[in-house]
NUBA-846280 format. One record per residue (C-alpha): x, z, y negated. Coordinates in pm, whole numbers, padded with zeros to 5 digits, always signed. Each point is the difference from the previous one (the first is absolute). Example, Ala and Ser with C-alpha at 12.3 -4.5 7.8 and 13.67 -1.06 7.14 Angstrom:
// NUBA-846280
+01230+00780+00450/+00137-00066-00344/
// end
This chain:
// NUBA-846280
+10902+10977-10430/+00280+00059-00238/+00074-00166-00368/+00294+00069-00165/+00256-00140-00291/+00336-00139+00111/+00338-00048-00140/+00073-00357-00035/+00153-00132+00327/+00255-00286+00056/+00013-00141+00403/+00185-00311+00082/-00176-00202+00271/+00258-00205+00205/-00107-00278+00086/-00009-00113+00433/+00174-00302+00040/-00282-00164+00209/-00340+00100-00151/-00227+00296+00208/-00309-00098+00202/-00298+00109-00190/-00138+00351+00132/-00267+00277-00068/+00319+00216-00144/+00175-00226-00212/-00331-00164-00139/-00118+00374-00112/+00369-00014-00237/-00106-00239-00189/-00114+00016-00359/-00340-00166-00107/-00115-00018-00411/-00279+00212-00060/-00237-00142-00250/-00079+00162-00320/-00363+00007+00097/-00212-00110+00280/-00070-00347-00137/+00358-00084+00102/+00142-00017-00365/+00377+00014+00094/+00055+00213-00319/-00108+00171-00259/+00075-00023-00368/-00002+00244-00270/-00205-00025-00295/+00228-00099-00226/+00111-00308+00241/+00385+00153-00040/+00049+00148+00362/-00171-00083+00359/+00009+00255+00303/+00054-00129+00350/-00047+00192+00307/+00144-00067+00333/-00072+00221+00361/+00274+00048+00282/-00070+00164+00295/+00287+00274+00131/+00019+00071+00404/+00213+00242-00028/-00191+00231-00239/-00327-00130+00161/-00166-00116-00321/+00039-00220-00317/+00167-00061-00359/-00197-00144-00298/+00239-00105-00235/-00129-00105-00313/+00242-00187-00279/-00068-00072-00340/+00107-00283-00217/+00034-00183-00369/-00245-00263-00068/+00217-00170-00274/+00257-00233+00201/+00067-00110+00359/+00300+00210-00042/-00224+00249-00089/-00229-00035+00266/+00353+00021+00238/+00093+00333-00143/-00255+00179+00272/+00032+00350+00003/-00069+00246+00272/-00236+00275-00143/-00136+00200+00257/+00034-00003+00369/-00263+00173+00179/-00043+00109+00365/-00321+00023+00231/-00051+00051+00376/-00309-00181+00045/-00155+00319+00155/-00326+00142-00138/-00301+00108+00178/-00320-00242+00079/+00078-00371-00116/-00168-00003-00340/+00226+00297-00098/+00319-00090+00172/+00291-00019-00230/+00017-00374+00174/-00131-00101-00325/+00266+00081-00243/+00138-00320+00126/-00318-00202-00037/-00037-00137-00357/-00388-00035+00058/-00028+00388+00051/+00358+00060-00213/-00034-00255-00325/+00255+00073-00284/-00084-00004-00397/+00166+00015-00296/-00150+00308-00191/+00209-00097-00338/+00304-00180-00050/+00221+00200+00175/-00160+00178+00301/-00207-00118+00265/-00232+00172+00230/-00104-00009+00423/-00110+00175+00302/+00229+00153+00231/+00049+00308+00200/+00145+00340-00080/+00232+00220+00183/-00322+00127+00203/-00116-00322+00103/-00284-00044-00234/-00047-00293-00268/+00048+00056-00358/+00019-00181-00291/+00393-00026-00156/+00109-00142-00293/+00341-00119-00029/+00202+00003-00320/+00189-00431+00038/+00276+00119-00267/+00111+00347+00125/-00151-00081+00342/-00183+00367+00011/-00273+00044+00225/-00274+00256-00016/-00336+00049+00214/-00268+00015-00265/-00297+00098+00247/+00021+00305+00233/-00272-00042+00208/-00069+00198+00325/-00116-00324+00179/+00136-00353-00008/-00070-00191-00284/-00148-00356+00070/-00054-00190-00304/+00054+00063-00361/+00036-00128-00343/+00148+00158-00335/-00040-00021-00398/+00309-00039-00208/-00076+00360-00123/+00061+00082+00361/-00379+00133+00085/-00006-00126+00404/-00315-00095+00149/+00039-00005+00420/-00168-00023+00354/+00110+00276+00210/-00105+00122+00368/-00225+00273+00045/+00122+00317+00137/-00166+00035+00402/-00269+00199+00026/+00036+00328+00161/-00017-00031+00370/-00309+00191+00058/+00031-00089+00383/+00129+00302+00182/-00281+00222-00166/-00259-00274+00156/+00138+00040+00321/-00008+00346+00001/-00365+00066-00118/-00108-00296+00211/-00120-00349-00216/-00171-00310-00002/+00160-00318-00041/-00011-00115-00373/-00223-00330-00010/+00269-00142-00203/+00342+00071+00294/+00160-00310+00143/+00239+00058+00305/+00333-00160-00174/-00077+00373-00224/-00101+00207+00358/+00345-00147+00161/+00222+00157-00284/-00186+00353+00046/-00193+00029-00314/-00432+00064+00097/-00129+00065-00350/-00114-00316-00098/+00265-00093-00189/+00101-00419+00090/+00320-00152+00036/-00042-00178-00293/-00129+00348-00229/+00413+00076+00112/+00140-00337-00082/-00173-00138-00272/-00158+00265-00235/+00117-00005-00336/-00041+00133-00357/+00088-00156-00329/+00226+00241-00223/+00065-00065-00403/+00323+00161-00067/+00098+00042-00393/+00325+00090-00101/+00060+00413-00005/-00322+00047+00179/-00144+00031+00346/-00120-00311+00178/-00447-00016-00036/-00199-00105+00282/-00202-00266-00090/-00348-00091+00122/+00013-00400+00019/-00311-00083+00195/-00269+00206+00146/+00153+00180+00286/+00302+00155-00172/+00231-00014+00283/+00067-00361+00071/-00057-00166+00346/+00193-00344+00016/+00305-00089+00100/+00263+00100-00253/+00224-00280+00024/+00080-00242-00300/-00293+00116-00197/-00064-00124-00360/+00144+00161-00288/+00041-00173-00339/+00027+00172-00292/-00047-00154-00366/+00264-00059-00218/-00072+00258-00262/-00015+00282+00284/-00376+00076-00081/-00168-00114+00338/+00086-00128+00353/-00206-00197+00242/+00020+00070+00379/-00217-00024+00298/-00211+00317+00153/-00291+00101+00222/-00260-00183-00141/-00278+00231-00145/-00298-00086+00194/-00121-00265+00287/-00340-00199-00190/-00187-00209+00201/+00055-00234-00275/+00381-00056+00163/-00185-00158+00272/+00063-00357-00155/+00379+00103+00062/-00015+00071+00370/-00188-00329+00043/+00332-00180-00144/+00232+00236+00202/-00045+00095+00349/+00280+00266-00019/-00170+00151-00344/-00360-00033+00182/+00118+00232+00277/+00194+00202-00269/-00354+00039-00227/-00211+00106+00325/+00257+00253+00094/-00020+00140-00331/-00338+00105-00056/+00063+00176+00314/+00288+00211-00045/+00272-00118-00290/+00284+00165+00225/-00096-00262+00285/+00355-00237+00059/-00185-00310-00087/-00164+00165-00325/+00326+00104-00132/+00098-00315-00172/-00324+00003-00208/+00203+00037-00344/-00097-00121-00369/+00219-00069-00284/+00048+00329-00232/+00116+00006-00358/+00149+00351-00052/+00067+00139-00353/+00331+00173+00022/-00055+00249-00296/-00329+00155+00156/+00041-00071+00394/-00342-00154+00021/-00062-00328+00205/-00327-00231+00033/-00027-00326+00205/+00015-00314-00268/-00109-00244+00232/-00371+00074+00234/+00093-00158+00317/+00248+00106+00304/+00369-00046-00068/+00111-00320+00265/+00193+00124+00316/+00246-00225-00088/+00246+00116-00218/-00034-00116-00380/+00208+00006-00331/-00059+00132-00345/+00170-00080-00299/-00010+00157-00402/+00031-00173-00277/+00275+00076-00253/-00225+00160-00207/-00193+00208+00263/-00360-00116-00141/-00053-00212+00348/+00077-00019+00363/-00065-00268+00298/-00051+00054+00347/+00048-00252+00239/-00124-00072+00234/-00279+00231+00012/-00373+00040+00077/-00241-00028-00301/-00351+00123-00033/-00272-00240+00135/-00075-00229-00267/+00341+00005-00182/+00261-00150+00205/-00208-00288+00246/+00130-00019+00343/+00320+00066-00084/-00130+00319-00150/-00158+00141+00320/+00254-00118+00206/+00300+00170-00140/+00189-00297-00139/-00076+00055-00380/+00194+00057-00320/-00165+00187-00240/+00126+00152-00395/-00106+00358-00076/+00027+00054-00381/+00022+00353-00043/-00183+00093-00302/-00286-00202+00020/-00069+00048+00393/-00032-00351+00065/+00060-00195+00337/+00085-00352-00043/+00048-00224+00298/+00272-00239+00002/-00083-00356+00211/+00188-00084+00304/+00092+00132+00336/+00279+00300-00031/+00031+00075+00381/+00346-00100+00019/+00083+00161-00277/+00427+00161+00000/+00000+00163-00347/-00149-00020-00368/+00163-00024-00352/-00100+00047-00339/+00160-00262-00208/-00143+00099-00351/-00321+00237-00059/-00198-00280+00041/+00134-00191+00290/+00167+00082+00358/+00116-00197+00271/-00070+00025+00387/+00244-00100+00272/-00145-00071+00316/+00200-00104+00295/+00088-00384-00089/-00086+00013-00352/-00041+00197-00355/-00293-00047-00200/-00031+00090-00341/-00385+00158-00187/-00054+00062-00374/-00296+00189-00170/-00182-00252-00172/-00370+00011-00136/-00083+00269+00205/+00152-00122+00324/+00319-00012+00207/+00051-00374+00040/+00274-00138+00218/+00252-00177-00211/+00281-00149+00216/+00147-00004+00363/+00359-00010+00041/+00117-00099+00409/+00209+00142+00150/+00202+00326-00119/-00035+00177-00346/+00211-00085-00261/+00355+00109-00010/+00132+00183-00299/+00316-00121-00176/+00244+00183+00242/-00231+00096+00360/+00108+00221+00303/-00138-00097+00297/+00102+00080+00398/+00109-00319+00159/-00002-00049+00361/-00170-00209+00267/-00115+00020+00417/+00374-00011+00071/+00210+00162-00309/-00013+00332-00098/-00141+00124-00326/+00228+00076-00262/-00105+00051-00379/+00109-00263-00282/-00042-00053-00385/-00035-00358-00132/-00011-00075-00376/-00218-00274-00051/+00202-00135-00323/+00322-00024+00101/-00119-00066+00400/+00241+00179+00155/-00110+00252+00297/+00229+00334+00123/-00084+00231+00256/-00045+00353-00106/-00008+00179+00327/+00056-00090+00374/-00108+00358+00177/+00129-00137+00375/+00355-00092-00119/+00018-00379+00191/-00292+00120+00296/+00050-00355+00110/+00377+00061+00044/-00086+00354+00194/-00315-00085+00217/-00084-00311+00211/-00305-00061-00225/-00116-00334+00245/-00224-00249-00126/-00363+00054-00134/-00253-00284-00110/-00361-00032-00148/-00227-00186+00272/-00400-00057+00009/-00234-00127+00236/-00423-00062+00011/-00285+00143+00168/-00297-00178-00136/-00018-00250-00283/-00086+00251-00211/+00289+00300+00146/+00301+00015+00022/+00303+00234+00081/+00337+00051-00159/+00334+00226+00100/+00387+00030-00007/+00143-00137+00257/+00321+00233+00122/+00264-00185+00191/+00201+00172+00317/+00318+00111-00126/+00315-00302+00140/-00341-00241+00051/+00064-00301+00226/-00239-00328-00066/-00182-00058+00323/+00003+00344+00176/-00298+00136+00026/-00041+00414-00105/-00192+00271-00010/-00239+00029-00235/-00190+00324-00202/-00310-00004-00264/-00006+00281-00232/-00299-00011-00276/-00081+00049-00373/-00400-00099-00114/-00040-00178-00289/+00303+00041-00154/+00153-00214-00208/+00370-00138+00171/+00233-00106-00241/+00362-00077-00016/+00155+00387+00030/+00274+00094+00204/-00134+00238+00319/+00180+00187+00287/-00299+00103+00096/-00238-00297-00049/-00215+00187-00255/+00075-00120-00334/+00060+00088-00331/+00133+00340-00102/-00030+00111+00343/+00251-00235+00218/+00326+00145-00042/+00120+00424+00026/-00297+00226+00202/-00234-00198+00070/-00390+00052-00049/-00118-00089+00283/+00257+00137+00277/-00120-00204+00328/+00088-00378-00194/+00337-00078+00065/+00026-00388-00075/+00431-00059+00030/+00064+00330+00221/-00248-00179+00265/+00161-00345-00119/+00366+00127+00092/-00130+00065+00344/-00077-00330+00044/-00398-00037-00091/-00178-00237-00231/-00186+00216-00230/-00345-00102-00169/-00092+00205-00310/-00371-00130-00058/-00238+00047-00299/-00385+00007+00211/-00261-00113-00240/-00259+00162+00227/-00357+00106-00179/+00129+00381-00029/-00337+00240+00059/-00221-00293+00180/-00079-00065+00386/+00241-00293+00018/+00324+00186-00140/+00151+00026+00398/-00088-00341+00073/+00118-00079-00312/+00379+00095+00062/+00050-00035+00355/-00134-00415-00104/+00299+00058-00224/+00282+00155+00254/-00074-00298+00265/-00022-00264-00230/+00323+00065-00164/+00149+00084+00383/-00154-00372+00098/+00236-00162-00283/+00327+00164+00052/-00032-00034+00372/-00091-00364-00082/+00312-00029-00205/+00178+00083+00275/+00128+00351-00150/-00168+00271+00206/+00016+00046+00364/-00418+00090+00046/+00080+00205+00298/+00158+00251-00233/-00206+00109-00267/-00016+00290-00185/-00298+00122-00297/+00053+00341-00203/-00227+00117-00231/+00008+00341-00250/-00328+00163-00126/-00294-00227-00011/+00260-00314+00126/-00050+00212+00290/-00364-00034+00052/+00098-00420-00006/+00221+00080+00283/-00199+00210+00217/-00283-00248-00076/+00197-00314+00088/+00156+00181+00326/-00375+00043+00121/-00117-00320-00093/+00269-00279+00064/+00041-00173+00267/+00357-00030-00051/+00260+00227+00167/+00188+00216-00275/+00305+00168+00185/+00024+00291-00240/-00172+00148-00244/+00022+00272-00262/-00280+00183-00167/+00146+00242-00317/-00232+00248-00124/-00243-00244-00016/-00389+00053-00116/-00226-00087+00339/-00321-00073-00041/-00137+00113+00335/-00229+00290+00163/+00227+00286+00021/+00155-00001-00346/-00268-00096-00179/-00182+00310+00161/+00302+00215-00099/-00030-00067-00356/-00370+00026+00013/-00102-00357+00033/+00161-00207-00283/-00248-00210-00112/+00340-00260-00077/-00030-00028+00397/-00333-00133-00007/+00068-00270-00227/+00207-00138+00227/-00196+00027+00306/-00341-00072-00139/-00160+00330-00077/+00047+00364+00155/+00094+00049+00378/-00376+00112+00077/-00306-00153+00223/+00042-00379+00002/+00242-00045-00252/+00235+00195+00273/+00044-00343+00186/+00204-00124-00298/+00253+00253+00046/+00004-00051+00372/+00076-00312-00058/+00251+00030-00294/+00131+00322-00032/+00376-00020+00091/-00104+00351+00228/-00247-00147+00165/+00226-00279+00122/+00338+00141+00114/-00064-00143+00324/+00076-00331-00158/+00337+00127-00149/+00312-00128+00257/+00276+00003-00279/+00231+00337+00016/-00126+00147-00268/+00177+00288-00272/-00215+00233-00174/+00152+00166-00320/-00053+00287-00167/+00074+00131-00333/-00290+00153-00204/-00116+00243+00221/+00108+00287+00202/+00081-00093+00370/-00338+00189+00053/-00239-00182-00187/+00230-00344-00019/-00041-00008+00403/-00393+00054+00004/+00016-00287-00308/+00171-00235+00293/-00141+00168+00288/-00249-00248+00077/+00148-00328+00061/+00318+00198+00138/-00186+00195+00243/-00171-00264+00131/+00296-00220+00011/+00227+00277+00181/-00288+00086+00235/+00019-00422+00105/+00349+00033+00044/+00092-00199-00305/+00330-00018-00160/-00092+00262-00322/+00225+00242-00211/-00194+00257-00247/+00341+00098-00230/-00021+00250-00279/+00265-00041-00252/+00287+00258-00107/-00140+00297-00154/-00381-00122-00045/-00106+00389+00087/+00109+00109-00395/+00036-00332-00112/-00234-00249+00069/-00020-00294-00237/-00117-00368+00034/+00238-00169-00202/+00285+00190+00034/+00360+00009-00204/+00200+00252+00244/+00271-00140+00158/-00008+00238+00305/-00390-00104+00052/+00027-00384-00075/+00287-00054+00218/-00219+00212+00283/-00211-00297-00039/+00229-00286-00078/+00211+00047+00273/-00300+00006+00272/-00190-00272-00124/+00321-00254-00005/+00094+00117+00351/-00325-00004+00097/-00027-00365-00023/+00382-00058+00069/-00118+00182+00376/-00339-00189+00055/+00138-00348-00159/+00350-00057+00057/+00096+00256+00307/+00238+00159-00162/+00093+00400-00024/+00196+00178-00324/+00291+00158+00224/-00014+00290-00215/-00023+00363+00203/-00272+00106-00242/-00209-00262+00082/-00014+00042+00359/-00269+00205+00052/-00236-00270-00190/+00138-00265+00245/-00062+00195+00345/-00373+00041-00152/-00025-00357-00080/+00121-00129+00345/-00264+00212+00165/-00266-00125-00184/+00149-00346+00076/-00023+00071+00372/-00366+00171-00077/-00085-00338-00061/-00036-00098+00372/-00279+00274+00075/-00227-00150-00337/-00381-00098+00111/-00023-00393-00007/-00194-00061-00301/-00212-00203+00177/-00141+00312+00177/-00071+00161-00329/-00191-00280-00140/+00210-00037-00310/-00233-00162-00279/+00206-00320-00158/
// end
């Protein structure tokens, strides 16, 4: 992993005369704008309102990583706003160690948001010439830069005073690996192992998650070391590191973020009853607090930045679900939304999670504010007395009046533009490019096109919201991705790649998913909407609104993948004998799922890193109690039927689509036992399978990767995966042989498969 400072650069991009065809290489060269924060503001503004920083990320092939380029402007005029200045230009490889610490994230504005810290420097995470995440402040005049954290381990989250006093999440140096004095004085297995731990040699009791997620808050003041804080009862903290809460007030006295919550009451019982995830989370915890499913049991902490010391301001479990806080100008309160409440304060919406509440700091006071805040995208203070909440299709203002927090107005639709607004405008089929429009004089100019005319360079094709119904009550949506030169009345290929419960809008995607990830390296490395389009395939990105953590969630989505198959076959788009379903991370569960339950006949499938809720991995990460959610309860005495019968393992028999197994978290060790069970069954039936490991997962192993090296590992397999299976049809290129003469044989292999009839395949 390497980060470094670089002259400015000049490069003249001819253009072709006929534009390219759309592939895994030439989609990673493109440049994507990377929010200011994680709630998808396209910019950020200074204090003052004079300047506004925009950040954009383009990947690099050739030096195997990234740039983040981040430009600065005036506030005043449109020609100000023009006048965009390149301040810094910073490069990262992607590389870091397990996923949560991979320097991945310096190009992920939820794990890498940007601030202003005054009026002339802003603040954000990104990695060091040794790979590990600090926090750097650059100068937007003089464009300086200048790590203000050291820290031995990568920091995760963070938030600073004006005075420059830094309060931040960082991971927790691995224990010492006690195991080679174990195995030579002979040992017992700790009660507390589980195998994924055993595979990658460590015996002390230490879990994979102890390694991955363990973390300690730090208070660093200016001119003096960083303090460990204790926030919560345990000291080190458990959960997962990513995106965690950190507010801090305006006058730099106190900050709010989430820890380990400081004990388990049976009181929190009325929670779990609300929640199943946060009823399995609340047993697990009076057990052992380190448990996976006991890690997320957080409160909300109000820390006081001059002393260190933190206390819970609200008695009831922190939601799962991420939530927002907000200060008001004058630092006396703070909401929370949406939140639990304690039982008695909030209603339903209280012990469900979906809550607003106003904390007033100096009296102690918890005042619940009406409604239901579930959707809530981000909170405002409008006046010390008043803030507004924007949820996703409106904005709702509250003021403090006799003692309460009454709603005063909704306003559909967007927020309110200021005078002169900058917004990113693009749509399913144009690129995003950043404009200013000044509301007086209504004229509009575009600040910033970071693809120089893609249209003109890439055969984009054509892309186009569509929807369809399950039940009068569900329904499905997706974009639609046309087959690159599309002829009306041929009949093509067709391949279903999944979000859940996602929100599709209007954004420009080469990938299919959305937002600030569908242009440069991708997020998700196995969707690859236009490179599988410019080989001739329909492609289907879907949003499944499956019940996520309940029995039905498989049945759920695969309802979803043939329904929305039925209509474009029906429209006379999709040739049925040639379809294709991909899924990454718990899309991959859908897929395995729907493969062992459909009746219809898939003719390729891929399966990326995916989550699989069935015997063997659930038994290798010591019985996830997520697992038996979805299958009813715990794969034990009778309940073990359920799995039998739904497990994707149990039923591999009924898989017949060739089917691609990824890899990319893991080492090729453990990531094969985390696949071994559906693709040793299928191998040992003679089924067309593939177990690949992508490029470099033994040091690197990440789930959402930003390497080039490793995402085009994956790109390029999954696109000619389906480009084999559907279409016939071999990339000539020598390096690819090898994957070809595999491919074939497992083609022939087909021949020698059990009839499925003869292994009483339950559909």
């Amino acid at each position: 992993m390497v980060f470094m400072w670089a002259s400015l650069e000049i490069s003249v991009v001819q253009a072709a005369e006929k534009p390219a065809a759309i592939t895994a290489e030439n989609s990673i060269e493109t440049a994507r704008f990377m929010p200011a924060t994680g709630q998808g503001d396209e910019i950020s503004i200074s204090p003052d309102g004079q300047h506004y920083v925009v950040r954009t990320v383009r990947g690099d092939l050739a030096r195997n990583g990234a740039w983040i380029e981040i430009r600065v402007g005036r506030m005043d005029s449109l020609d100000g706003m023009s006048d965009l200045r390149r301040v810094a230009r910073l490069f990262t490889t992607g590389l870091g160690g397990l996923s949560v610490s991979s320097a991945s994230n310096d190009t992920d504005a939820t794990f890498s948001p940007l601030s202003w810290n005054d009026n002339q420097h802003v603040v954000m995470g990104v990695s060091d010439a040794s790979g590990i995440r600090q926090v750097m402040m650059i100068d937007t005049v003089s464009g300086k830069s200048e790590f203000l954290t050291h820290h031995p381990t990568q920091v995760h989250s963070f938030g600073i005073t004006s005075t420059g006093a830094i309060l931040y999440l960082a991971a927790a140096p691995p224990p010492v690996d006690r195991t080679q004095d174990l195995v030579r004085t002979g040992f017992s297995l700790p009660d507390v192992q589980d195998a994924l731990t055993i595979l990658n040699g460590r015996l002390d009791g230490v879990s994979f998650l102890d390694l991955d997620w363990n973390s300690y808050w730090y208070l660093q003041r200016p001119g003096q070391p960083p303090q460990r804080l204790r926030i919560g009862s345990l000291g080190v903290d458990p959960a997962t590191p990513l995106a965690r809460l950190i507010e801090i007030s305006p006058d730099g006295r106190f900050a709010v973020v989430r820890g380990t919550a400081v004990a388990v009451p049976e009181a929190w019982n009325v929670y779990g009853a609300a929640d199943d995830y946060l009823r399995v989370a609340l047993e697990a915890g009076r057990i052992d607090r380190f448990r996976e499913s006991a890690r997320d049991l957080q409160q909300f902490f109000l820390v006081d930045l001059s002393s260190g010391d933190a206390r819970p301001f609200i008695d009831a479990p922190a939601p799962i679900a991420r939530a927002r806080a907000a200060w008001s100008p004058d630092s006396r309160r703070l909401v929370v939304a949406p939140t639990t409440l304690p039982e008695g304060v909030g209603g339903n919406d209280g012990l469900r999670g979906r809550a607003a509440a106003v904390y007033d700091i100096a009296t102690g006071m918890l005042t619940p504010v009406s409604g239901d805040f579930s959707h809530t995208r981000s909170l405002k203070w409008t006046s010390p007395d008043a803030f507004a909440v924007v949820f996703d299709e409106q904005t709702a203002s509250f003021i403090h009046a006799d003692g309460r927090w009454e709603r005063t107005s909704d306003i559909l639709g967007p927020s309110p533009r200021p005078a002169i607004a900058i917004e990113i405008r693009q749509d399913l089929n144009v690129p995003p490019k950043l404009w200013a429009h000044d509301a007086r004089t209504g004229q509009s100019r575009m600040l910033l096109d970071p693809n120089d005319d893609l249209g003109g360079r890439l055969q984009l094709g054509r892309a186009e919201r569509i929807e369809g119904k399950l039940q009068e009550d569900q329904r499905w949506d997706g974009v639609l991705y046309y087959p690159t030169g599309y002829v009306a009345g041929r009949r093509y290929p067709l391949i279903l790649q999944s979000v859940y419960y996602r929100s599709l809008g209007n954004t420009f995607s080469l990938y299919g998913p959305e937002g600030d990830g569908g242009l440069g390296p991708p997020q998700i490395a196995p969707y690859a909407a236009r490179a599988l389009a410019a080989r001739g395939m329909f492609v289907l990105h879907l949003n499944v609104r499956a019940p996520v953590g309940t029995s039905r969630e498989g049945e759920i989505a695969q309802r979803t993948f043939e329904s929305a198959i039925s209509d474009l076959v029906m429209r006379g788009l999709v040739d049925s004998k040639r379809v294709g379903i991909s899924g990454f991370s718990r899309n991959g569960f859908y897929v395995e799922y729907t493969l062992t339950h459909t009746e219809f006949p898939f003719a390729a499938a891929v399966a990326a890193d995916n989550y699989d809720p069935s015997y063997f991995q659930t038994a290798l990460v010591g019985w996830r109690p997520e697992s038996g959610l979805l299958m009813g309860g715990p794969p034990f005495g009778r309940n073990l039927r359920n799995w039998i019968d739904n497990a994707p393992g149990f039923n591999a028999e009924c898989i017949e689509a060739p089917l691609l197994l990824v890899n990319q978290s893991m080492t090729p060790q453990v990531g094969t036992l985390g696949h071994w069970e559906i693709f040793s069954r299928l191998r040992y039936l003679h089924r067309p399978v593939e177990l690949f490991h992508m490029a470099d997962v033994s040091q690197h192993p990440d789930h959402t990767t930003q390497n080039p090296a490793q995402i085009l590992s994956v790109q390029r397999r999954v696109v000619d995966w389906f480009d084999f299976w559907l279409n016939d049809h071999e990339d000539p290129s020598p390096a690819r042989a090898a994957q070809y003469e595999h491919w074939r044989a497992l083609r022939a292999s087909r021949q020698d498969r059990a009839p499925r009839s003869e292994l009483d395949c339950r559909r």
